[in-house]
KOLRO-774660 format. One record per atom (N, C-alpha, C): residue number from 1; residue in three letters; atom name; x, y, z. Coordinates in Angstrom, 2 decimals. Example, Ala and Ser with C-alpha at 12.3 -4.5 7.8 and 13.67 -1.06 7.14 Angstrom:
2
R fidren titi kenu      xx      yy      zz
R      1  ALA    N   13.19   -5.69    7.80
R      1  ALA   CA   12.30   -4.50    7.80
R      1  ALA    C   13.20   -3.30    7.80
R      2  SER    N   12.85   -2.25    7.08
R      2  SER   CA   13.67   -1.06    7.14
R      2  SER    C   12.90    0.03    7.87
This chain:
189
R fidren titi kenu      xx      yy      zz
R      1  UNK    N  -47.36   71.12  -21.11
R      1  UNK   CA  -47.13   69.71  -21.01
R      1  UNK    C  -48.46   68.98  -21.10
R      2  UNK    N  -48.48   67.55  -21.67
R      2  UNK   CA  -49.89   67.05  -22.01
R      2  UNK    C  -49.57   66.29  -20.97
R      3  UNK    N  -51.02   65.75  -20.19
R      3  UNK   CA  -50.93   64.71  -19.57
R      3  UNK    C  -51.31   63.41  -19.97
R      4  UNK    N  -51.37   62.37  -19.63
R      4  UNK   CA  -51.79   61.20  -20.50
R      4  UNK    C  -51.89   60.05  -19.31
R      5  UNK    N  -53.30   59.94  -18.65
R      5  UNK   CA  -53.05   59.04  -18.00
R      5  UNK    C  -52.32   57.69  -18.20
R      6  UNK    N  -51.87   56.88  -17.46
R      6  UNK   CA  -51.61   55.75  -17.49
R      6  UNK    C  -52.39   54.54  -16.62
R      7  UNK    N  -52.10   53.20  -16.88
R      7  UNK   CA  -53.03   52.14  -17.15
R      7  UNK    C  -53.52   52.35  -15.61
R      8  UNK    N  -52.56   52.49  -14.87
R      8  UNK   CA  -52.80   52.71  -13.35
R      8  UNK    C  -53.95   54.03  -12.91
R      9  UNK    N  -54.14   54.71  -13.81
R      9  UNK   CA  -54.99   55.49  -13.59
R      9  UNK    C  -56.26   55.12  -14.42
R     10  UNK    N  -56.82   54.20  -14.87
R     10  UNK   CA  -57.67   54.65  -15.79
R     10  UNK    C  -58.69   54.36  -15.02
R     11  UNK    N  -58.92   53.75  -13.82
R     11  UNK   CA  -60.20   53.91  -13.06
R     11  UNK    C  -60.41   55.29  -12.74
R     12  UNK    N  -59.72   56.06  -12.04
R     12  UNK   CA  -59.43   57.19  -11.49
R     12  UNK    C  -60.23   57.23  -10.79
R     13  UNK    N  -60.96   58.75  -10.60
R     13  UNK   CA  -61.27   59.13   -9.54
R     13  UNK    C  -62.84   58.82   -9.72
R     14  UNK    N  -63.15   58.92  -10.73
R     14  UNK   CA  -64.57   58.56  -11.30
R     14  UNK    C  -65.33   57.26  -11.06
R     15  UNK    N  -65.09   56.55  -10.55
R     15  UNK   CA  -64.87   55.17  -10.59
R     15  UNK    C  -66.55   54.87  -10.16
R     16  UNK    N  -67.00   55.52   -9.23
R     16  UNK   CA  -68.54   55.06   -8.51
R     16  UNK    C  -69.37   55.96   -9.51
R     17  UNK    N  -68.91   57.34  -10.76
R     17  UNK   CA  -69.73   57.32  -11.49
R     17  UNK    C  -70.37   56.51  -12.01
R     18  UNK    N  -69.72   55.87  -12.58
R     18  UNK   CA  -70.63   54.63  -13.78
R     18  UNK    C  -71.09   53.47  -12.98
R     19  UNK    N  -70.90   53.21  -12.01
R     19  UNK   CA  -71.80   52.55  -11.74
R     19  UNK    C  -72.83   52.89  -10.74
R     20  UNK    N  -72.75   53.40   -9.87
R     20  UNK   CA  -73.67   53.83   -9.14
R     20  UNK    C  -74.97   53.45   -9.38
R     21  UNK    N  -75.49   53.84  -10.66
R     21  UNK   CA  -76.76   52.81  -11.16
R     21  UNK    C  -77.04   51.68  -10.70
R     22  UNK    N  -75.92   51.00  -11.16
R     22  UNK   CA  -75.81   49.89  -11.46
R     22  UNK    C  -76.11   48.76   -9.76
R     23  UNK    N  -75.57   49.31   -8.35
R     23  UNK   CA  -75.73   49.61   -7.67
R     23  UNK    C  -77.46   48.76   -6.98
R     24  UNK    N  -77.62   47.85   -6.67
R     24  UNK   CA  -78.84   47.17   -6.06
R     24  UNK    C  -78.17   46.12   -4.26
R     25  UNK    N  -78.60   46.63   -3.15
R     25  UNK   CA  -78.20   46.26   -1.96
R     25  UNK    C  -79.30   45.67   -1.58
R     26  UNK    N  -80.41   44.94   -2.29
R     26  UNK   CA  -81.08   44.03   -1.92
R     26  UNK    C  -81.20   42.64   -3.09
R     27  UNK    N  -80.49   42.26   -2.85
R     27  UNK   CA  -79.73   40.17   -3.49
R     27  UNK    C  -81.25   39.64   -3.49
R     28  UNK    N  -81.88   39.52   -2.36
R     28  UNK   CA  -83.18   38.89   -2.33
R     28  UNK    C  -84.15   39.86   -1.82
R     29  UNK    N  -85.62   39.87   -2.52
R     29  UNK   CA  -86.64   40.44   -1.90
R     29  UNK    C  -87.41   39.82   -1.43
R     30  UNK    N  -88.15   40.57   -0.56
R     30  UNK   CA  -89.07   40.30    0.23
R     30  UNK    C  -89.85   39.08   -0.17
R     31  UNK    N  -90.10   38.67   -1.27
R     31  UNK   CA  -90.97   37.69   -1.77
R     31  UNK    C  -90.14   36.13   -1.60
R     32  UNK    N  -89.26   36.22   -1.83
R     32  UNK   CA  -88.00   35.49   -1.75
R     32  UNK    C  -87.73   34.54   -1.10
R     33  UNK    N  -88.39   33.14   -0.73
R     33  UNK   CA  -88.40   32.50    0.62
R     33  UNK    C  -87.04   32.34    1.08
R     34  UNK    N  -87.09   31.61    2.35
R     34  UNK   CA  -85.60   31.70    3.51
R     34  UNK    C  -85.45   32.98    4.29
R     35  UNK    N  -84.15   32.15    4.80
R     35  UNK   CA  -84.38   32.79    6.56
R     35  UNK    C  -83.48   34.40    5.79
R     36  UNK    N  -84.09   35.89    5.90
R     36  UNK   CA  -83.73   37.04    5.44
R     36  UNK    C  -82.43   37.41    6.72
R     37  UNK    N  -81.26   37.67    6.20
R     37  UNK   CA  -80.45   37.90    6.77
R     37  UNK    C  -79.95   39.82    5.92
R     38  UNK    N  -79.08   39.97    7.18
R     38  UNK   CA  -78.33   41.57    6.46
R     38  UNK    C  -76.82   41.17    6.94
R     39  UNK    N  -76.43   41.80    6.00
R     39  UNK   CA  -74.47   41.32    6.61
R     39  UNK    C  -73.90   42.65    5.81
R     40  UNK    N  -73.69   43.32    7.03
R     40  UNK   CA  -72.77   45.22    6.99
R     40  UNK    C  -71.40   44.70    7.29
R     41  UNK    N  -70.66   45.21    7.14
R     41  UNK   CA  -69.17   45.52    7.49
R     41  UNK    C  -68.40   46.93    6.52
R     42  UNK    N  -67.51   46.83    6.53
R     42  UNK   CA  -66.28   47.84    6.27
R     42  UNK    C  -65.45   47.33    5.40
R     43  UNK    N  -65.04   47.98    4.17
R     43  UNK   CA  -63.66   47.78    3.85
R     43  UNK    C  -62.47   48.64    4.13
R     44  UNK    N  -61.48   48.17    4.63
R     44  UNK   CA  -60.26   49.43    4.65
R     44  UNK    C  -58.98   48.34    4.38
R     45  UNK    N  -58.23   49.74    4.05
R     45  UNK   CA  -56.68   49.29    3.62
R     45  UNK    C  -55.51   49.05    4.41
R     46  UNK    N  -54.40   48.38    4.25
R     46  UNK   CA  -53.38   48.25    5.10
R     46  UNK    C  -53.31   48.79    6.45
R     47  UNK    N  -53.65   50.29    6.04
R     47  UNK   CA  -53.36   50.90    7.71
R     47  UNK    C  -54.80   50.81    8.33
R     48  UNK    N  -55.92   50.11    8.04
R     48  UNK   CA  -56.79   50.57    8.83
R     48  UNK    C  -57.73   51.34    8.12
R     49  UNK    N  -57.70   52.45    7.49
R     49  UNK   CA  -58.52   53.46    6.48
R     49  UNK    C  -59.23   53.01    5.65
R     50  UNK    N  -60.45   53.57    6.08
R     50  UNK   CA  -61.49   53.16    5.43
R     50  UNK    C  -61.39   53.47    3.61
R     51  UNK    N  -62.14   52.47    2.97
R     51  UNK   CA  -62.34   52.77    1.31
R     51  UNK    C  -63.22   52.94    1.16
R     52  UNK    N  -63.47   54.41    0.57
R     52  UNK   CA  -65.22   54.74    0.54
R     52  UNK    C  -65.24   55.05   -0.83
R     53  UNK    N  -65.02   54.01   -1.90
R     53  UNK   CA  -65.17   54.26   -3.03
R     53  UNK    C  -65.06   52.48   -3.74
R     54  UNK    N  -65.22   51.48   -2.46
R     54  UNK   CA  -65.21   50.44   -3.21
R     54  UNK    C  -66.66   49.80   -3.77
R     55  UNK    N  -66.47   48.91   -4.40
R     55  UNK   CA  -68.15   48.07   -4.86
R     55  UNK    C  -68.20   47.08   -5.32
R     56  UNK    N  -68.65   46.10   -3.98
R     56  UNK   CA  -68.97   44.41   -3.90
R     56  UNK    C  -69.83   43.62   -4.74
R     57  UNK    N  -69.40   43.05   -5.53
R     57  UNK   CA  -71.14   42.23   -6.34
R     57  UNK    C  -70.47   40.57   -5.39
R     58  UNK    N  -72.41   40.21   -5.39
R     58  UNK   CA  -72.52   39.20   -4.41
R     58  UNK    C  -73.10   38.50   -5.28
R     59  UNK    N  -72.66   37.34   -5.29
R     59  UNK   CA  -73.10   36.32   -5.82
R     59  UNK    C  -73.39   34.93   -4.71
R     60  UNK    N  -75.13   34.67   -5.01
R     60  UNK   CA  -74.97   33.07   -3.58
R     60  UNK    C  -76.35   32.37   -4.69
R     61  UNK    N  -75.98   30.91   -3.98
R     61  UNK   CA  -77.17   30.34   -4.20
R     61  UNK    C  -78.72   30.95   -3.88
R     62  UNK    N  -79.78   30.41   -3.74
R     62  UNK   CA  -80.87   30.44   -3.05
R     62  UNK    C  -81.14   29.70   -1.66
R     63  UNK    N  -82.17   29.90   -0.80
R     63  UNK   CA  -82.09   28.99    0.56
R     63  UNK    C  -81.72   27.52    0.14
R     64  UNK    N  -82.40   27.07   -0.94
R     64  UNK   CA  -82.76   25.53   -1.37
R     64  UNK    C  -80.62   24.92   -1.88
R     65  UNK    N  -79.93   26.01   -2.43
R     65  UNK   CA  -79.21   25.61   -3.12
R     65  UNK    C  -78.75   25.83   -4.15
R     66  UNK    N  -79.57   26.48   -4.82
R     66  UNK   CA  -80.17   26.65   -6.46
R     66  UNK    C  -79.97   28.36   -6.78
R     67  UNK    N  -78.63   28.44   -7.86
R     67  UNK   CA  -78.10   29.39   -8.25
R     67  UNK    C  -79.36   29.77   -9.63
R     68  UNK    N  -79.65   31.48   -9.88
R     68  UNK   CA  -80.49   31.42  -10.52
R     68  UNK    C  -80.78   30.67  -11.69
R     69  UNK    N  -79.57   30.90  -12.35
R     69  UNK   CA  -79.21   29.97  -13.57
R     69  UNK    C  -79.75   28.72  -13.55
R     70  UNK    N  -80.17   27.79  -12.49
R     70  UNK   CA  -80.43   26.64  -12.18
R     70  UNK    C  -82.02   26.99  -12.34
R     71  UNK    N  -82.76   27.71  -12.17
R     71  UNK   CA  -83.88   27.80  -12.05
R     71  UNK    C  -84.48   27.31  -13.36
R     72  UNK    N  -85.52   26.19  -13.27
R     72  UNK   CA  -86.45   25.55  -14.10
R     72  UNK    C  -87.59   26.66  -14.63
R     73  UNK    N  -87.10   26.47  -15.57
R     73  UNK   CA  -88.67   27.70  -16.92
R     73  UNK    C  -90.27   27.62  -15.70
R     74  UNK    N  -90.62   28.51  -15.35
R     74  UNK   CA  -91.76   27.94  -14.82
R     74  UNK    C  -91.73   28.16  -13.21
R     75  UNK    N  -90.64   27.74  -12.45
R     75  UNK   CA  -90.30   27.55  -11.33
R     75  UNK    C  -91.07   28.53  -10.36
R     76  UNK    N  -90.69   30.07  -10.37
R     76  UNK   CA  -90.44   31.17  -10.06
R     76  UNK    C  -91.62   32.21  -10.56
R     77  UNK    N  -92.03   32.85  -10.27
R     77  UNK   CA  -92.86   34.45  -10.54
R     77  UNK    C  -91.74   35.26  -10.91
R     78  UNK    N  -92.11   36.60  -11.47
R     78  UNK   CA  -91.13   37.30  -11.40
R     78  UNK    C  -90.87   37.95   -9.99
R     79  UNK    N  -91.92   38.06   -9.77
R     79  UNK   CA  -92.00   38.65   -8.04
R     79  UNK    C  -91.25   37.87   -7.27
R     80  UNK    N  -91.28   36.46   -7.05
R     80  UNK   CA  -90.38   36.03   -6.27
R     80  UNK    C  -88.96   35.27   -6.57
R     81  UNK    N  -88.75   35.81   -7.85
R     81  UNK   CA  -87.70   35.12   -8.75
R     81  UNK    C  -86.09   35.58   -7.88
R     82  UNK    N  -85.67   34.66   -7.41
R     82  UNK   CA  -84.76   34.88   -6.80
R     82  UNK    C  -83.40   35.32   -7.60
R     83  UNK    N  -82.73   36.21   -7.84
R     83  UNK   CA  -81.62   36.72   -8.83
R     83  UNK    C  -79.93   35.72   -8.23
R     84  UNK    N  -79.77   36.51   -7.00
R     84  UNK   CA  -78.77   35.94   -6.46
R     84  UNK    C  -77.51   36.74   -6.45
R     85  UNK    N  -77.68   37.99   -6.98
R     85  UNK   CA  -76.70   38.74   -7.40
R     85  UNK    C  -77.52   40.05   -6.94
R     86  UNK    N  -76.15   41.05   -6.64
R     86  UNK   CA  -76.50   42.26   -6.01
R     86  UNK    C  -74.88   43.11   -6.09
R     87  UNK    N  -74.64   44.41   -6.01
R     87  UNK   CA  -74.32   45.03   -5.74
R     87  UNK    C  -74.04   46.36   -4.85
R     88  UNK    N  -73.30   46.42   -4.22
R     88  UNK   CA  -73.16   47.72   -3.53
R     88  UNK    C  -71.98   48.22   -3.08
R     89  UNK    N  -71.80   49.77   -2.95
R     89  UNK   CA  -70.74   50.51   -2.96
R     89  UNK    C  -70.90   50.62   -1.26
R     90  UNK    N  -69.40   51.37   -1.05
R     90  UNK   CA  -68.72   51.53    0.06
R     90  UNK    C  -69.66   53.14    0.57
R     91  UNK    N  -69.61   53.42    1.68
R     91  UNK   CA  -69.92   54.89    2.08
R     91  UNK    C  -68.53   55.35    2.25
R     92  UNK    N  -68.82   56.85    2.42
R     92  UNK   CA  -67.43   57.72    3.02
R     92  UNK    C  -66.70   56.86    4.27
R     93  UNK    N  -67.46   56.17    5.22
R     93  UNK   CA  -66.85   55.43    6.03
R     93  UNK    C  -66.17   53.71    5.87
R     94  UNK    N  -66.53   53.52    4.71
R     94  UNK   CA  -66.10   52.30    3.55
R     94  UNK    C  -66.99   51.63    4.59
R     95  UNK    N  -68.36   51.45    4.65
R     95  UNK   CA  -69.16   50.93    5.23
R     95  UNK    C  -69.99   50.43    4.24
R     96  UNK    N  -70.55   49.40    4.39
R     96  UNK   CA  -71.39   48.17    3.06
R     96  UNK    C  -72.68   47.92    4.07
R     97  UNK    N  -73.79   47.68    3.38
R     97  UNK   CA  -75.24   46.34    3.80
R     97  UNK    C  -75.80   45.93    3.25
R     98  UNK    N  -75.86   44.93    2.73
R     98  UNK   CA  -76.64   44.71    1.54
R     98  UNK    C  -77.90   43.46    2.63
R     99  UNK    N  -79.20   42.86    1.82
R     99  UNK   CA  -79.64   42.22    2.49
R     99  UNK    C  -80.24   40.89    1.63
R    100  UNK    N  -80.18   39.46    2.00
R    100  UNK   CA  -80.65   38.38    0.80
R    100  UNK    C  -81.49   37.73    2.07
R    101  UNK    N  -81.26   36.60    1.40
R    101  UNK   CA  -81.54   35.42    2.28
R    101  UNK    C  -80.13   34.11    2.32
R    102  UNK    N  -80.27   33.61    3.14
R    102  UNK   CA  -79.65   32.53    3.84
R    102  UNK    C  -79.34   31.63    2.91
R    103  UNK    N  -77.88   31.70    2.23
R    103  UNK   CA  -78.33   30.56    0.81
R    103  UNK    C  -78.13   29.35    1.70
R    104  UNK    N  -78.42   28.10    0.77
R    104  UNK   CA  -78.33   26.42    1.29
R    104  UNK    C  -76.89   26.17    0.56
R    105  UNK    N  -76.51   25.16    0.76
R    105  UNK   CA  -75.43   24.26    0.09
R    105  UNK    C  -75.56   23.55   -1.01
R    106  UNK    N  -74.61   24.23   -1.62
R    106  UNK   CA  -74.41   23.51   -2.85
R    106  UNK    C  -73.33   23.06   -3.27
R    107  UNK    N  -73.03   22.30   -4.36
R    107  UNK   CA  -71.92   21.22   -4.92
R    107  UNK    C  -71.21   22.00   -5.58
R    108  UNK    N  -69.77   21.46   -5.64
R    108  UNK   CA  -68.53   21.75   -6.36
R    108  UNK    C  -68.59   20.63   -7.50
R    109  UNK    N  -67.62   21.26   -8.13
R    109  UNK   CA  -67.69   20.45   -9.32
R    109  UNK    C  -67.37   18.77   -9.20
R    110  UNK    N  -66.94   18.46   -8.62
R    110  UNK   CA  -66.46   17.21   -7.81
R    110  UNK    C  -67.82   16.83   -7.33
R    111  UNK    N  -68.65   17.26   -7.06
R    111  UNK   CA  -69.87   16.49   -6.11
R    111  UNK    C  -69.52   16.43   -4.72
R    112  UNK    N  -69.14   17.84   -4.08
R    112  UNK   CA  -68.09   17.49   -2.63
R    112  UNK    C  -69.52   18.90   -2.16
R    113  UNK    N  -70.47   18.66   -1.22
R    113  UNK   CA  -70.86   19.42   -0.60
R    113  UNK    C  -70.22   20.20   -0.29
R    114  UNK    N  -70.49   21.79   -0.55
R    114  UNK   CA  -69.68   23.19    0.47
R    114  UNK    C  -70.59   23.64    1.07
R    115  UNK    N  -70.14   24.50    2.26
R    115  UNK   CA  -71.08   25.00    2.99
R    115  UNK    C  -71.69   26.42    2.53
R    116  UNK    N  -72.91   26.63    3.18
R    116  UNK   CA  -73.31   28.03    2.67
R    116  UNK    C  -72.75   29.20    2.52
R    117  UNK    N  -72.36   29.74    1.90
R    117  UNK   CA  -71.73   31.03    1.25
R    117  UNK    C  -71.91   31.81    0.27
R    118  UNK    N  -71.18   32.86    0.55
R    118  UNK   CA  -71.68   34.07   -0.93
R    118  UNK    C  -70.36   34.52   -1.04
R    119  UNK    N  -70.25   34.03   -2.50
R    119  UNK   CA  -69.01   34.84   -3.56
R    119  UNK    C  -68.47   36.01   -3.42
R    120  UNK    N  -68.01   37.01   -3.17
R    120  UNK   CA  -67.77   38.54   -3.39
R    120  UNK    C  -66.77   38.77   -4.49
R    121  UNK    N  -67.34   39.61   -5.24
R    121  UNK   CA  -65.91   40.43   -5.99
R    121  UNK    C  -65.50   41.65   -5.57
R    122  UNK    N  -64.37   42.16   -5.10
R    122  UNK   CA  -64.32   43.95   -4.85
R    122  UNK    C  -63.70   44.43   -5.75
R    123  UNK    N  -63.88   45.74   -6.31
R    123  UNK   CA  -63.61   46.60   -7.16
R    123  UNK    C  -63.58   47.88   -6.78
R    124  UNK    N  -62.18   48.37   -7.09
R    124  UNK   CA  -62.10   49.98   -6.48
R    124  UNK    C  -61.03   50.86   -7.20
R    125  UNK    N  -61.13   51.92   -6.94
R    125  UNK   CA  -60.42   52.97   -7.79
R    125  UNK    C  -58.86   52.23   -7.60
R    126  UNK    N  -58.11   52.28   -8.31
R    126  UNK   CA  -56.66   51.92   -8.28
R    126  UNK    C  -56.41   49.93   -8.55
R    127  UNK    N  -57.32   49.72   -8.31
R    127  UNK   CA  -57.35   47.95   -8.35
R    127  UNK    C  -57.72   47.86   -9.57
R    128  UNK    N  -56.62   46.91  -10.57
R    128  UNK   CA  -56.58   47.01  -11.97
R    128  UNK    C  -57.42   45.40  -11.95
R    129  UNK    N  -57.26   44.34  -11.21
R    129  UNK   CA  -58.19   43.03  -11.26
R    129  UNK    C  -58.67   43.08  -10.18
R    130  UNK    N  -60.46   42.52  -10.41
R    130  UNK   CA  -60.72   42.43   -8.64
R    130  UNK    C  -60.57   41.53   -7.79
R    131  UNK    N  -61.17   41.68   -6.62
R    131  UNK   CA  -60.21   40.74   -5.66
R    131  UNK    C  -61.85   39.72   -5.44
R    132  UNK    N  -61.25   38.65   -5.40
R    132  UNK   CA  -62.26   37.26   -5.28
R    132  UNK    C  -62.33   36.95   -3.88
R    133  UNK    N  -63.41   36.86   -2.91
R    133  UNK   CA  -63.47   35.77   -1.90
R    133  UNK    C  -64.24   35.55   -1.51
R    134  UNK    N  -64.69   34.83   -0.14
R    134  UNK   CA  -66.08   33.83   -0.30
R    134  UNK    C  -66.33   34.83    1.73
R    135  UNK    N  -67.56   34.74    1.58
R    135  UNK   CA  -67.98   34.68    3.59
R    135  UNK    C  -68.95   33.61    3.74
R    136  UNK    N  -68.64   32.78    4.69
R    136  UNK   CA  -69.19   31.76    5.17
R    136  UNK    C  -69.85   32.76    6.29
R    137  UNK    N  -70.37   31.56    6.78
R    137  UNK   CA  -71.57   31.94    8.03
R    137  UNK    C  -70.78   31.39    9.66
R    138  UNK    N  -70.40   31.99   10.91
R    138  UNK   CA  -70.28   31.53   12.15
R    138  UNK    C  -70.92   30.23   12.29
R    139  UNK    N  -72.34   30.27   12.20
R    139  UNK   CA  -72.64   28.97   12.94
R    139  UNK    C  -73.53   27.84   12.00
R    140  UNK    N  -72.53   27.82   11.16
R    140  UNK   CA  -72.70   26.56   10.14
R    140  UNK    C  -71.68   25.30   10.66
R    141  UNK    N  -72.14   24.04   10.41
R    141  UNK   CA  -71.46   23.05   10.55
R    141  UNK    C  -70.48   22.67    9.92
R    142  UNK    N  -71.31   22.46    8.81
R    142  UNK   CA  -70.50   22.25    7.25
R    142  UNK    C  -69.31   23.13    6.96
R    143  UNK    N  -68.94   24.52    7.72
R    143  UNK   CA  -67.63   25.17    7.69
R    143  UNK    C  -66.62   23.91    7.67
R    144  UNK    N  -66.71   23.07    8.82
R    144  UNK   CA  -65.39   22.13    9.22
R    144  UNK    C  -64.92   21.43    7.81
R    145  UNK    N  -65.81   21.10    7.04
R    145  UNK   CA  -65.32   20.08    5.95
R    145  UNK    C  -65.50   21.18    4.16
R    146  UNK    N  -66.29   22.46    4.36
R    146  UNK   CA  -66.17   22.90    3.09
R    146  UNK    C  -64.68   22.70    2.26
R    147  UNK    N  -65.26   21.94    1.10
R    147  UNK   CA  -63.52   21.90    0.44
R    147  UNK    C  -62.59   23.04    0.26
R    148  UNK    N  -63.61   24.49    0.16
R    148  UNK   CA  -62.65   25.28   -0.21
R    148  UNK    C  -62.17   26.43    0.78
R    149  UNK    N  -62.97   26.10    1.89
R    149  UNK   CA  -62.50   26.98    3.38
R    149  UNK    C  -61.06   26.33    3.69
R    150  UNK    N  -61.27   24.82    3.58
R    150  UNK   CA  -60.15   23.99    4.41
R    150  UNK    C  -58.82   24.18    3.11
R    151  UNK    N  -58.79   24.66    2.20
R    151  UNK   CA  -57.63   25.31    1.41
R    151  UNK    C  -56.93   26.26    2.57
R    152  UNK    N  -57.63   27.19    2.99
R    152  UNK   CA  -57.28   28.36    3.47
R    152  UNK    C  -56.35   27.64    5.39
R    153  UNK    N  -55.32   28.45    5.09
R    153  UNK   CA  -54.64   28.34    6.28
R    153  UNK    C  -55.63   28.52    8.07
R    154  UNK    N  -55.65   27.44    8.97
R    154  UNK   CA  -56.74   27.68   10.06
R    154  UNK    C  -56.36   28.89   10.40
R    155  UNK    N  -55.23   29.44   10.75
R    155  UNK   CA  -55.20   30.63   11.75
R    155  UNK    C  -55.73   31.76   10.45
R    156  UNK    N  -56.34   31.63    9.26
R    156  UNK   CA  -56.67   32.65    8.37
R    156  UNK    C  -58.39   32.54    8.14
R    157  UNK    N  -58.66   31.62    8.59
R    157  UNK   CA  -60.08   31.29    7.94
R    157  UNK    C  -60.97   32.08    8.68
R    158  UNK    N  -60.70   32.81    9.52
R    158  UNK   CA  -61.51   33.81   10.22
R    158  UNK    C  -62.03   35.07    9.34
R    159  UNK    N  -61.16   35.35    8.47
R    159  UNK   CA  -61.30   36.24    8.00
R    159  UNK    C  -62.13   36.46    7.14
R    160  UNK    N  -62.76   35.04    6.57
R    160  UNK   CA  -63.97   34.83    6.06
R    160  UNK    C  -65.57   34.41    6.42
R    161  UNK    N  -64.79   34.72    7.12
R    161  UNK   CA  -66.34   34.31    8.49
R    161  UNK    C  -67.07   35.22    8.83
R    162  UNK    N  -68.36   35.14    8.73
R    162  UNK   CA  -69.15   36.61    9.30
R    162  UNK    C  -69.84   36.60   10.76
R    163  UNK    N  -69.93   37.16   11.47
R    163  UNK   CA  -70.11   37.08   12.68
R    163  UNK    C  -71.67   37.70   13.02
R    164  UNK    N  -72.29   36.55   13.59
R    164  UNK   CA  -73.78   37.10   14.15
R    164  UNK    C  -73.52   38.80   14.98
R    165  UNK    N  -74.32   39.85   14.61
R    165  UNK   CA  -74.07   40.82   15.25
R    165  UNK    C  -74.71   40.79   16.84
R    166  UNK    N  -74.12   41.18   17.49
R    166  UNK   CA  -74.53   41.16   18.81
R    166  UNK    C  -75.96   42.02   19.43
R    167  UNK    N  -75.56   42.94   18.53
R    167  UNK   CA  -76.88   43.91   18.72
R    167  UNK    C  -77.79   43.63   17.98
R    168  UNK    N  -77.69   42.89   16.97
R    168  UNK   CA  -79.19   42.66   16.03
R    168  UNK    C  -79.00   41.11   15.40
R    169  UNK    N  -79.86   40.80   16.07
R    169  UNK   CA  -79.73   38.85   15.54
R    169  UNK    C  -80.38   39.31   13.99
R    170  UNK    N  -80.10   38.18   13.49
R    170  UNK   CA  -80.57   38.16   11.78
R    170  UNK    C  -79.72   39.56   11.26
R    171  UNK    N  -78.75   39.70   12.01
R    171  UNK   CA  -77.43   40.79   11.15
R    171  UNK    C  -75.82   39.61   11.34
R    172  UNK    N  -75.15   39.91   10.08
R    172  UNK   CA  -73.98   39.67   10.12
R    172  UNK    C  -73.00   40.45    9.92
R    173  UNK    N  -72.06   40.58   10.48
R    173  UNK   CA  -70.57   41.59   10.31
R    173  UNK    C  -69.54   40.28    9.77
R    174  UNK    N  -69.09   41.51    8.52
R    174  UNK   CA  -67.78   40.87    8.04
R    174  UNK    C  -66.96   41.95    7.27
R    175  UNK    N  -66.20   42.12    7.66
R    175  UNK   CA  -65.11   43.41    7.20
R    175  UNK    C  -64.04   42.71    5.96
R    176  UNK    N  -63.52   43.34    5.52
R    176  UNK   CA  -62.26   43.42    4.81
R    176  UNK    C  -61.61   44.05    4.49
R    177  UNK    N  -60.30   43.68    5.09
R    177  UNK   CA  -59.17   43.86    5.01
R    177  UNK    C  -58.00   43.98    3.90
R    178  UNK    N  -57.55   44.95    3.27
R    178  UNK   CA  -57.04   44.78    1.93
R    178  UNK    C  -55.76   44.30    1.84
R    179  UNK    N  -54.89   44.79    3.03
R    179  UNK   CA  -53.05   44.43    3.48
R    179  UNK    C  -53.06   44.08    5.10
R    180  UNK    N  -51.99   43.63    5.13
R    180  UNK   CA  -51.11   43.50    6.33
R    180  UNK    C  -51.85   42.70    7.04
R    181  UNK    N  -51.78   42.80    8.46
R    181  UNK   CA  -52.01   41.46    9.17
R    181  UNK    C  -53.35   41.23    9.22
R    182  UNK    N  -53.91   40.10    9.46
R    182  UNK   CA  -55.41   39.91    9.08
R    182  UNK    C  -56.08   40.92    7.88
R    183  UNK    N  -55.14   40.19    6.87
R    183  UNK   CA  -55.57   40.80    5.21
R    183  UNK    C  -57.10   39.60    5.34
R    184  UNK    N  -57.65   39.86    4.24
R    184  UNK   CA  -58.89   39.03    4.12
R    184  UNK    C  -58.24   37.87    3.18
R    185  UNK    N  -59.09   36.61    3.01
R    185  UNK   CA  -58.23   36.25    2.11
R    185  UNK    C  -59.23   36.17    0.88
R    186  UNK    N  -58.14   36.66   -0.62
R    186  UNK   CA  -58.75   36.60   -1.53
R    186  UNK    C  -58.13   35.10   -2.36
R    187  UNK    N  -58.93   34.80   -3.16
R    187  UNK   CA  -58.85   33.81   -4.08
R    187  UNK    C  -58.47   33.65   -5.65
R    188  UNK    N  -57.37   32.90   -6.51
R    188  UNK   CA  -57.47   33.56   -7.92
R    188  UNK    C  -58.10   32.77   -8.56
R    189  UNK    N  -58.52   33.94   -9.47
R    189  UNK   CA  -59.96   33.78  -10.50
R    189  UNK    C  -59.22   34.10  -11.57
C-alpha cells in the first residue's frame, strides 16, 4: 500500500527542522536603547499539555514607536539597528524567552493611539494557518483605551496580558492557551 500524505499532514513531524535556523530569541540587542525586558511563558493545548514543537515570530515597534521599516536611511548603526522581529521555538516543556526592549506606542491606521505591544504569530506541527495575537503589558495605562484590546471581550482580555514576574522584575510571563477555557485570544489576519 502507498502512503500519500495529506494536506493535514504536510507539516508533519519535521516541522522545527527547517526552521530551527531560522530561530533568533533576541528581538533587540544589547545596543538597542529602552527599558530591556524578557517575557517566558508556555504554550499548551486544550487539556493543558505542553507544545514543544511550536514557533512564535514577534513583531513590536521600537521604545520610541518606530517599526523598523520606519527607520530613516541614516538613523541607526548596524550595531544598534533595531530589527523588531525575532523568533523562537517551544522546548520539550512548550516553554518560550525571547528578550527586546519595551516598545512605545504607536498609531493605527485611524490615528487612534494603541498601547504598547508585540504582535505574535504561532506556528506548529498540525496548524495549517497561524494563529495571530497581540500581549500587552500589566502596567500600562493606555491598555484602558487601546482600540484593539477594547474589541476583545473584558472577562477575555487577560489573556493577553503579560504579567510582571514575581521573581524577576524586568521579566514578563504570558502563556498560551490553544482551546477551552481561557483559550488565548487570537485575531483574523
Amino acid at each position: 500500500m502507498n502512503k500519500v500524505p495529506t494536506s493535514s499532514q504536510t507539516i508533519g513531524p519535521f516541522f522545527s527542522i527547517g526552521l530551527e535556523r531560522l530561530c533568533d530569541a533576541t528581538v533587540a540587542g544589547d545596543s538597542v536603547h529602552g527599558e530591556r525586558i524578557v517575557v517566558q511563558g508556555a504554550v499548551r493545548d486544550g487539556d493543558g499539555v505542553a507544545v514543544p514543537d511550536a514557533l512564535l515570530e514577534i513583531w513590536q515597534a521600537d521604545a520610541d514607536g518606530r517599526y523598523d521599516c520606519d527607520d530613516p536611511a541614516g538613523r541607526a548603526t548596524e550595531e544598534s539597528r533595531f530589527r523588531g522581529f525575532g523568533r523562537v521555538a517551544t522546548d520539550e516543556q512548550g516553554r518560550f524567552q525571547f528578550v527586546t526592549v519595551k516598545p512605545g506606542s504607536v498609531k493605527d491606521e485611524k490615528g487612534v493611539e494603541m498601547a504598547p505591544h508585540l504582535v505574535v504569530s504561532i506556528f506548529m506541527r498540525g496548524l495549517l494557518t497561524r494563529l495571530v495575537t497581540r500581549i500587552y503589558f500589566c502596567d500600562e495605562t493606555k491598555n484602558a483605551t487601546d482600540p484593539v484590546l477594547r474589541l476583545v471581550p473584558e472577562e477575555r482580555r487577560g489573556t493577553l496580558i503579560a504579567r510582571v514576574s514575581a521573581a524577576m522584575p524586568g521579566r514578563f510571563e504570558w502563556n498560551v492557551k490553544l482551546q477551552g477555557s481561557d483559550e488565548t485570544v487570537f485575531f483574523a489576519c
